[in-house]
N, CA, C and O atoms as a Tripos MOL2 file, in Angstrom:
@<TRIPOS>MOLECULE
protein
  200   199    50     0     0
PROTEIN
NO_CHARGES

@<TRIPOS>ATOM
      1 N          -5.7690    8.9630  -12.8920 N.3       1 UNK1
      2 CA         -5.0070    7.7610  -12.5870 C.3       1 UNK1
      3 C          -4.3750    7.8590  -11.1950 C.2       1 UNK1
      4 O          -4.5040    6.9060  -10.4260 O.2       1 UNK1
      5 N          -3.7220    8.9160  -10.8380 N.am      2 UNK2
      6 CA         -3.0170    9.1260   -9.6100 C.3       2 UNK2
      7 C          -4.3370    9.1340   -8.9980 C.2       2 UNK2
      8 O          -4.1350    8.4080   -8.0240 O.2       2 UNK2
      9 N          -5.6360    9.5070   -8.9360 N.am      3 UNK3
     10 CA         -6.5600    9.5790   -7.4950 C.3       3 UNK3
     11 C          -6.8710    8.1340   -7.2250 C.2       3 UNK3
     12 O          -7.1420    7.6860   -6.1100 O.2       3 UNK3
     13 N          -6.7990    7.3180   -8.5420 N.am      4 UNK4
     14 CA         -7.2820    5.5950   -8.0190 C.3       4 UNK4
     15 C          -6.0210    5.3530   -7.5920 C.2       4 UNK4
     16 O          -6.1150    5.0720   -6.3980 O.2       4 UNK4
     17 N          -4.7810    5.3110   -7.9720 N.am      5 UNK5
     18 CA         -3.7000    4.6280   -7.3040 C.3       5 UNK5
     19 C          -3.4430    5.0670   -5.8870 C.2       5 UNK5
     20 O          -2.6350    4.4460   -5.1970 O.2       5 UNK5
     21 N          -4.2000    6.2800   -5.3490 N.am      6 UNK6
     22 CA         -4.0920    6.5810   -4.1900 C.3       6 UNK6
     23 C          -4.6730    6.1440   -3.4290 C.2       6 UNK6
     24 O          -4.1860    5.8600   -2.3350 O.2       6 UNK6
     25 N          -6.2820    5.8750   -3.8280 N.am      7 UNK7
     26 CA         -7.2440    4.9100   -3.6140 C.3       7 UNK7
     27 C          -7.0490    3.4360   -3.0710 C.2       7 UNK7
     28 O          -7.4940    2.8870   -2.0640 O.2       7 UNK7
     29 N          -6.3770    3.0680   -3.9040 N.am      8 UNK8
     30 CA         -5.9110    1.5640   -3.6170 C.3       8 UNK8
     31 C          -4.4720    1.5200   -2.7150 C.2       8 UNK8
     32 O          -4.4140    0.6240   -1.8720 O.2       8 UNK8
     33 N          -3.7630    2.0750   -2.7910 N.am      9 UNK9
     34 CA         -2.9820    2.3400   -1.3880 C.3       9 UNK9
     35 C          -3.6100    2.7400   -0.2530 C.2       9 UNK9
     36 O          -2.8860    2.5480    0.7240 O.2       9 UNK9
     37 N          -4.5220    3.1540   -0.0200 N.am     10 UNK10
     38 CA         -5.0470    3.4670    1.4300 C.3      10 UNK10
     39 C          -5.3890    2.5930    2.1770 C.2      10 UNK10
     40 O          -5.2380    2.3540    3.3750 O.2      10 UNK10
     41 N          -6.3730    1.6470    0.4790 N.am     11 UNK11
     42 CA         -7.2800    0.1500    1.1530 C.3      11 UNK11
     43 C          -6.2890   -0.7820    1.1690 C.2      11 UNK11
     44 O          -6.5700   -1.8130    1.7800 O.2      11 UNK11
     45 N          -4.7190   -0.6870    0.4480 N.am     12 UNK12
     46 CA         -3.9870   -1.5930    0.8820 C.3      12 UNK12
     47 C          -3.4430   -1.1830    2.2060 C.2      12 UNK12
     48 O          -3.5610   -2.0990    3.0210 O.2      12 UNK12
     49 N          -2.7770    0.1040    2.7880 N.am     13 UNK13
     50 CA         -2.6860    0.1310    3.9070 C.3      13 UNK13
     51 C          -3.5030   -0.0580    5.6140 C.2      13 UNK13
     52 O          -3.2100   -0.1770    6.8030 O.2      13 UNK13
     53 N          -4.5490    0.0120    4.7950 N.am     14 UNK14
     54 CA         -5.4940   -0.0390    5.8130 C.3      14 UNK14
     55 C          -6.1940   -1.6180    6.1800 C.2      14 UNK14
     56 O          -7.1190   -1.8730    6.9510 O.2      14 UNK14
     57 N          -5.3150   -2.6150    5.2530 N.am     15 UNK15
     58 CA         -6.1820   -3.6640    5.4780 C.3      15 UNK15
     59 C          -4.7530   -4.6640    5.8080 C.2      15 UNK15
     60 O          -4.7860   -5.8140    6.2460 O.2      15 UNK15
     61 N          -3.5380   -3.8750    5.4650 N.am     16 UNK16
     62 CA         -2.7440   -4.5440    6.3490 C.3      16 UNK16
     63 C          -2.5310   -4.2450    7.7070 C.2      16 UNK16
     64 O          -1.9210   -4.9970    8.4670 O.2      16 UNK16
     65 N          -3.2150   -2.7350    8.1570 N.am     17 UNK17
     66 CA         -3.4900   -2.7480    9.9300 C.3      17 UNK17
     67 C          -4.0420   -3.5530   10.1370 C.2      17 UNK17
     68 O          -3.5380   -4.3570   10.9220 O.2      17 UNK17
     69 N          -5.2110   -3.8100    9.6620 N.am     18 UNK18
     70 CA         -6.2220   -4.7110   10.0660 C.3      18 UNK18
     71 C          -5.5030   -6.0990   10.3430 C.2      18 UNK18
     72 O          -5.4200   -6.5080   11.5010 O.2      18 UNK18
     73 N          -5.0370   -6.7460    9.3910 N.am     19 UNK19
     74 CA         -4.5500   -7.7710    9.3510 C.3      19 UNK19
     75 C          -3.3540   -8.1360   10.1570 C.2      19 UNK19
     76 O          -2.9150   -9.2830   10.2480 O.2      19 UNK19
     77 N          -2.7270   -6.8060   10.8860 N.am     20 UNK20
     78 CA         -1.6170   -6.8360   11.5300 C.3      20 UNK20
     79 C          -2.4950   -6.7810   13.7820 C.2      20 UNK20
     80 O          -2.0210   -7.0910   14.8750 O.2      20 UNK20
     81 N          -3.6170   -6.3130   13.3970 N.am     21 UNK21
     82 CA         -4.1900   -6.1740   14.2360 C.3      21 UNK21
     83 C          -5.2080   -7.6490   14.5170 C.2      21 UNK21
     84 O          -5.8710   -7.7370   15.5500 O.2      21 UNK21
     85 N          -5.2170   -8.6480   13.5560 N.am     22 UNK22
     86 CA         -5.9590   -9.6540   13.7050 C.3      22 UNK22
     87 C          -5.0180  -11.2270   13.6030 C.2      22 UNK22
     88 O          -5.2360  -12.4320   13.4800 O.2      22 UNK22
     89 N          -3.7670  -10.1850   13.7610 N.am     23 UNK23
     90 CA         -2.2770  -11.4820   14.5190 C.3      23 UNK23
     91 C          -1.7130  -11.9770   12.8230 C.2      23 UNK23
     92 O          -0.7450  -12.7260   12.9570 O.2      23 UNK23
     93 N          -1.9410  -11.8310   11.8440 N.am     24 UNK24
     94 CA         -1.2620  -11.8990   10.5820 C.3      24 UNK24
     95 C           0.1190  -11.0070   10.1010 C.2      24 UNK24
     96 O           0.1940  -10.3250    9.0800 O.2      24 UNK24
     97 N           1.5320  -11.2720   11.4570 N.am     25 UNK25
     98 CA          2.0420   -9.9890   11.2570 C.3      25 UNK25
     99 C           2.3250   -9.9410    9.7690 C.2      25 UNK25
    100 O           1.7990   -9.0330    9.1260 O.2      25 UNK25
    101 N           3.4100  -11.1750    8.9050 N.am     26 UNK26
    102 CA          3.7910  -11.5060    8.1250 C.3      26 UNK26
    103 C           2.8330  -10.3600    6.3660 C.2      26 UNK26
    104 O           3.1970   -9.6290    5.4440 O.2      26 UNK26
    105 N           1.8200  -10.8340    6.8060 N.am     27 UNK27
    106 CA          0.6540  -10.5410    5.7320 C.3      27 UNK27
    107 C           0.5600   -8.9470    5.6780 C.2      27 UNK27
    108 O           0.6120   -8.1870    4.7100 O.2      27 UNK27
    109 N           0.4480   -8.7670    6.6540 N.am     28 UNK28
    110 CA         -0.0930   -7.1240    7.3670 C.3      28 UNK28
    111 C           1.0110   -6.5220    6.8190 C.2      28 UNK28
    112 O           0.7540   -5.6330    6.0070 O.2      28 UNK28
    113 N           2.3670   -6.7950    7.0710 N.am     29 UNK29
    114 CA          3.4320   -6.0450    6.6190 C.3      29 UNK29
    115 C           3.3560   -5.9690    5.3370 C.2      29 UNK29
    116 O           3.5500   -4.8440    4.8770 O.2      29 UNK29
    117 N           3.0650   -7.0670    4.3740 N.am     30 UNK30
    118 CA          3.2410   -7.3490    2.9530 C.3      30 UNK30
    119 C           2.2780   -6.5440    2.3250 C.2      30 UNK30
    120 O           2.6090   -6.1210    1.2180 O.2      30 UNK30
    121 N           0.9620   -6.1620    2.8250 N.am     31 UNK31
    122 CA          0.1790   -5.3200    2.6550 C.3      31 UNK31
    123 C           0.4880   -3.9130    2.3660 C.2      31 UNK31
    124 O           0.4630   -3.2450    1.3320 O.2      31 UNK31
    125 N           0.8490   -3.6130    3.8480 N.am     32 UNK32
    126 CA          1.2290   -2.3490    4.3780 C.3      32 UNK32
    127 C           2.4260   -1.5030    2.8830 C.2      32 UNK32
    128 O           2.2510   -0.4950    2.1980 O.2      32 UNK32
    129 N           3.4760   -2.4520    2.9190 N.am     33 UNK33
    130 CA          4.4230   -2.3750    1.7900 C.3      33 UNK33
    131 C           3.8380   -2.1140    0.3870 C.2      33 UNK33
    132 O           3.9860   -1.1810   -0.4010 O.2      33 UNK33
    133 N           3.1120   -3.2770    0.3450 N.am     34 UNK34
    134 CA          2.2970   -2.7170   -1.5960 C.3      34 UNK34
    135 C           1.5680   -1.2040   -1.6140 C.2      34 UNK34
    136 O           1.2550   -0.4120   -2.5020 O.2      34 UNK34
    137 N           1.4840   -1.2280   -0.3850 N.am     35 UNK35
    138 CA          0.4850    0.3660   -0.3050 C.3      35 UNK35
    139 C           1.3310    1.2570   -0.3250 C.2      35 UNK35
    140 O           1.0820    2.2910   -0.9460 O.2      35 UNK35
    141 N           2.4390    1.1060    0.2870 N.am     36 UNK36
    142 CA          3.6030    2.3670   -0.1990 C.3      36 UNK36
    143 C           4.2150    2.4880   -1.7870 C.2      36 UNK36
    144 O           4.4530    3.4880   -2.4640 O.2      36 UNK36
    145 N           4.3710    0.9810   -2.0980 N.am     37 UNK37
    146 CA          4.7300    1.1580   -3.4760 C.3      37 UNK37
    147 C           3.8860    1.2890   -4.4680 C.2      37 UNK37
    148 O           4.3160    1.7770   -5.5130 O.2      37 UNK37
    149 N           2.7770    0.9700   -4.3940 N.am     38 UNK38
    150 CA          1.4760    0.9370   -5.0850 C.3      38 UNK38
    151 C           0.5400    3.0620   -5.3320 C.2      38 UNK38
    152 O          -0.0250    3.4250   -6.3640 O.2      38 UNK38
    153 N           0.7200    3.9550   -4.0370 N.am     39 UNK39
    154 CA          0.6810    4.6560   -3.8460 C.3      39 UNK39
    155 C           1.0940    6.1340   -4.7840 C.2      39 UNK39
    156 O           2.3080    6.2080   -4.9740 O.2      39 UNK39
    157 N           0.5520    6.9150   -5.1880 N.am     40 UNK40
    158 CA          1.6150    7.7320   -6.0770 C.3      40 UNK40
    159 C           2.2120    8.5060   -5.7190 C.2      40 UNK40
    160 O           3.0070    9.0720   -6.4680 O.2      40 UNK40
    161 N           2.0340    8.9300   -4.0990 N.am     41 UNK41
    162 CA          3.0770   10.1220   -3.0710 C.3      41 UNK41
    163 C           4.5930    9.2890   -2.8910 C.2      41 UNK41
    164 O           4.4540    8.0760   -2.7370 O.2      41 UNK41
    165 N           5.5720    9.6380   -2.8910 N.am     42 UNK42
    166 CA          6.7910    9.3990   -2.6460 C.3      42 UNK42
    167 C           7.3290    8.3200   -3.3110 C.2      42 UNK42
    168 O           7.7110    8.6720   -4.4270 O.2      42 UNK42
    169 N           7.5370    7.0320   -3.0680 N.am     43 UNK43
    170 CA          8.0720    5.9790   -3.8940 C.3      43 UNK43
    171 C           6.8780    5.1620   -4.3790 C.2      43 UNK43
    172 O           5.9400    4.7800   -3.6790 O.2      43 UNK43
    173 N           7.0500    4.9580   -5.6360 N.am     44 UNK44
    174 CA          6.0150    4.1260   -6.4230 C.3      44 UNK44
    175 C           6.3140    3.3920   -7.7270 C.2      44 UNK44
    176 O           6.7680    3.9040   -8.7500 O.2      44 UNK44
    177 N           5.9760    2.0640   -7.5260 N.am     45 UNK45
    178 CA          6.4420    1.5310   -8.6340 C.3      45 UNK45
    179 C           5.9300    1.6040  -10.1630 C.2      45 UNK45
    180 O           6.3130    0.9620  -11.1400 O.2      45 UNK45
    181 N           4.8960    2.6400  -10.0400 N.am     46 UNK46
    182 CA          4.2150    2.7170  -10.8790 C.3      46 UNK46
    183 C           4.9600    4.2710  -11.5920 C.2      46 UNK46
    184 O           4.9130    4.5180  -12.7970 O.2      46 UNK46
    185 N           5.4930    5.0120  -10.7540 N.am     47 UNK47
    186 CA          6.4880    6.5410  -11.0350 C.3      47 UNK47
    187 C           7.4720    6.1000  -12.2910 C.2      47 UNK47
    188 O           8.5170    5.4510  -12.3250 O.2      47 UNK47
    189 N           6.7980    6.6390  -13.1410 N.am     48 UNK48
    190 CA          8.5290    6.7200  -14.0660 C.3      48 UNK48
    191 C           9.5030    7.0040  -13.9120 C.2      48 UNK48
    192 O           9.7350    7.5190  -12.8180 O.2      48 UNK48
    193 N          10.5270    6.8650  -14.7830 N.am     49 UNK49
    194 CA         11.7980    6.6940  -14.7950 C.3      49 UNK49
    195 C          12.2700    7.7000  -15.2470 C.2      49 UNK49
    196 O          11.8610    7.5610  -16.4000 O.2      49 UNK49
    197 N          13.0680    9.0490  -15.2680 N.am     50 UNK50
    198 CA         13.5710    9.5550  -15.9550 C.3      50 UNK50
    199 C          15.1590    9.4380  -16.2350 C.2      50 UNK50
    200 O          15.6820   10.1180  -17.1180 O.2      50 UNK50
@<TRIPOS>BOND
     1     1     2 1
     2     2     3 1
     3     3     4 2
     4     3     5 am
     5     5     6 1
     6     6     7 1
     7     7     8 2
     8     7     9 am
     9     9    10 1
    10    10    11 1
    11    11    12 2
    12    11    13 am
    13    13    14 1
    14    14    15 1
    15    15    16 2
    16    15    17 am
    17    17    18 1
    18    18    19 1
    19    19    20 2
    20    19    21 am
    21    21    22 1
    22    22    23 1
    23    23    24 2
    24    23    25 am
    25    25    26 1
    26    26    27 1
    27    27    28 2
    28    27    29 am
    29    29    30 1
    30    30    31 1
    31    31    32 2
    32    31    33 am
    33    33    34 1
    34    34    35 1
    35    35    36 2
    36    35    37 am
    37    37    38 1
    38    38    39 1
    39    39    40 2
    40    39    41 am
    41    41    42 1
    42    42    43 1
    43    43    44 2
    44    43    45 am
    45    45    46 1
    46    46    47 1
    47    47    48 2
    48    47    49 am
    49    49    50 1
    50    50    51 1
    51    51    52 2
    52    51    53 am
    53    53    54 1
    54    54    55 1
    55    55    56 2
    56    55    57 am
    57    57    58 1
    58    58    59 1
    59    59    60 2
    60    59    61 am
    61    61    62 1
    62    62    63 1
    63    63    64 2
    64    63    65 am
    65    65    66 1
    66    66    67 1
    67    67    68 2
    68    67    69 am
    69    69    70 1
    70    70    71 1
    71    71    72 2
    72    71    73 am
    73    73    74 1
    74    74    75 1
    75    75    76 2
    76    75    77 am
    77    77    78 1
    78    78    79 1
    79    79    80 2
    80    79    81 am
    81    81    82 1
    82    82    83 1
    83    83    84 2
    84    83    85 am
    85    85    86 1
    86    86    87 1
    87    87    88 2
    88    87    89 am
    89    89    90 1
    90    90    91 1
    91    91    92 2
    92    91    93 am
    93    93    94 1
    94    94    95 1
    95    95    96 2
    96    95    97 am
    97    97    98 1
    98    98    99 1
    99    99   100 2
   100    99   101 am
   101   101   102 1
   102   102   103 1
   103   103   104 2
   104   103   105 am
   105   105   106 1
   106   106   107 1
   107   107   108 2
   108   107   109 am
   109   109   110 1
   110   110   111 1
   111   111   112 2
   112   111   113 am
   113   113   114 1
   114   114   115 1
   115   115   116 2
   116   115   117 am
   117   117   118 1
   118   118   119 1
   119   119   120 2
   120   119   121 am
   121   121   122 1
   122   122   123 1
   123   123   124 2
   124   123   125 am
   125   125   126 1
   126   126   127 1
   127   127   128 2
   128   127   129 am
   129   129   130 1
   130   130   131 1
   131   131   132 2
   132   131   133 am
   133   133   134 1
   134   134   135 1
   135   135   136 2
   136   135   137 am
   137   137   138 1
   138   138   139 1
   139   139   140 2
   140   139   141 am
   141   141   142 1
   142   142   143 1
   143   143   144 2
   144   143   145 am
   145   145   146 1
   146   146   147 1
   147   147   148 2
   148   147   149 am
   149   149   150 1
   150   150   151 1
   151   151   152 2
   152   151   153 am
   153   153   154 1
   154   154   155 1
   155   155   156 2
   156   155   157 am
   157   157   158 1
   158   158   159 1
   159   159   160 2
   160   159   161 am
   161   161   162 1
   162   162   163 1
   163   163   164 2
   164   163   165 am
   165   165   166 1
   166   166   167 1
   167   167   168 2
   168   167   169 am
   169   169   170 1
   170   170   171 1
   171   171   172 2
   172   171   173 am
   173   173   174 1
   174   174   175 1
   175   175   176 2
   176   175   177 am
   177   177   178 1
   178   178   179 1
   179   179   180 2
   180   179   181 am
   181   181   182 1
   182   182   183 1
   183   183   184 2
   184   183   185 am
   185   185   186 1
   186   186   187 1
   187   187   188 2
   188   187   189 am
   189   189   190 1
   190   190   191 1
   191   191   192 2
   192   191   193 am
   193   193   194 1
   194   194   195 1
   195   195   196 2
   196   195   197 am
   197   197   198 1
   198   198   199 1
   199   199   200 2
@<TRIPOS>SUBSTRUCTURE
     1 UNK1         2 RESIDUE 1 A UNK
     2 UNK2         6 RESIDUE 1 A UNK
     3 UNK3        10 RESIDUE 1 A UNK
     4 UNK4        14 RESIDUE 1 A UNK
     5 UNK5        18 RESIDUE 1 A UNK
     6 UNK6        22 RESIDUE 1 A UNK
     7 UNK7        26 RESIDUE 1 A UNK
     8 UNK8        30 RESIDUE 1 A UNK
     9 UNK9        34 RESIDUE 1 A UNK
    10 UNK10       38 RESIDUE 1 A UNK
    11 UNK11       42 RESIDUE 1 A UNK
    12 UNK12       46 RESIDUE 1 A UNK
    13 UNK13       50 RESIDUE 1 A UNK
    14 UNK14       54 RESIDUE 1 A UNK
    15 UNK15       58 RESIDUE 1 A UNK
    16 UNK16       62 RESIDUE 1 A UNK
    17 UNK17       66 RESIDUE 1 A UNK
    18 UNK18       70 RESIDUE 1 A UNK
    19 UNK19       74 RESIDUE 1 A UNK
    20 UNK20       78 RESIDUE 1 A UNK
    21 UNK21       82 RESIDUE 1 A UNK
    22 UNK22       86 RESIDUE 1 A UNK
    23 UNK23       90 RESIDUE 1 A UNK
    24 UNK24       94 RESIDUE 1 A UNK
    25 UNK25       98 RESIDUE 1 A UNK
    26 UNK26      102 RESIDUE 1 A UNK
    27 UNK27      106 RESIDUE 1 A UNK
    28 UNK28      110 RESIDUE 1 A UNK
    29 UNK29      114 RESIDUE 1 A UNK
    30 UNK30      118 RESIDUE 1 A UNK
    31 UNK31      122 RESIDUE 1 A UNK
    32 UNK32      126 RESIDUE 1 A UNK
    33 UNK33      130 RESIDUE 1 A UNK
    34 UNK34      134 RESIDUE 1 A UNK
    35 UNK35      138 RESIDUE 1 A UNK
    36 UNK36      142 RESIDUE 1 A UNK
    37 UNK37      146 RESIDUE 1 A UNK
    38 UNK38      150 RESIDUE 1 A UNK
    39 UNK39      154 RESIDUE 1 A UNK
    40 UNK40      158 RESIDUE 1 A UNK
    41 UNK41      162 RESIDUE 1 A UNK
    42 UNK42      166 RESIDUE 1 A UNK
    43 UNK43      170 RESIDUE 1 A UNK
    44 UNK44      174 RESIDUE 1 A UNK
    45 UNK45      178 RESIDUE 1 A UNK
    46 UNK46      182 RESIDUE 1 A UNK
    47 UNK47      186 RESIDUE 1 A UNK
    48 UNK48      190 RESIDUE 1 A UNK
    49 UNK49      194 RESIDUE 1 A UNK
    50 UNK50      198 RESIDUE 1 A UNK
């Protein structure tokens, strides 16, 4: 589970460069963001609660 959620944070970070690089700052950021929280290294909304 953690190697796909890492998975999909990369392609979310990587497609809000893109998108930040193709003048969408708004989007690109919103991207960029789900990929940190989406991610299972450091903050994640998917991390339980103890």
């Amino acid at each position: 589970m953690g190697f796909l959620l890492w998975i999909l944070a990369v392609i979310l970070v990587i497609a809000g460069i893109v998108t930040l690089f193709k003048g969408g700052i708004i989007l690109g950021i919103v991207l960029i963001i789900l990929g940190f929280a989406v991610g299972p290294g450091g903050w994640s909304i998917f991390k339980r609660r103890s």
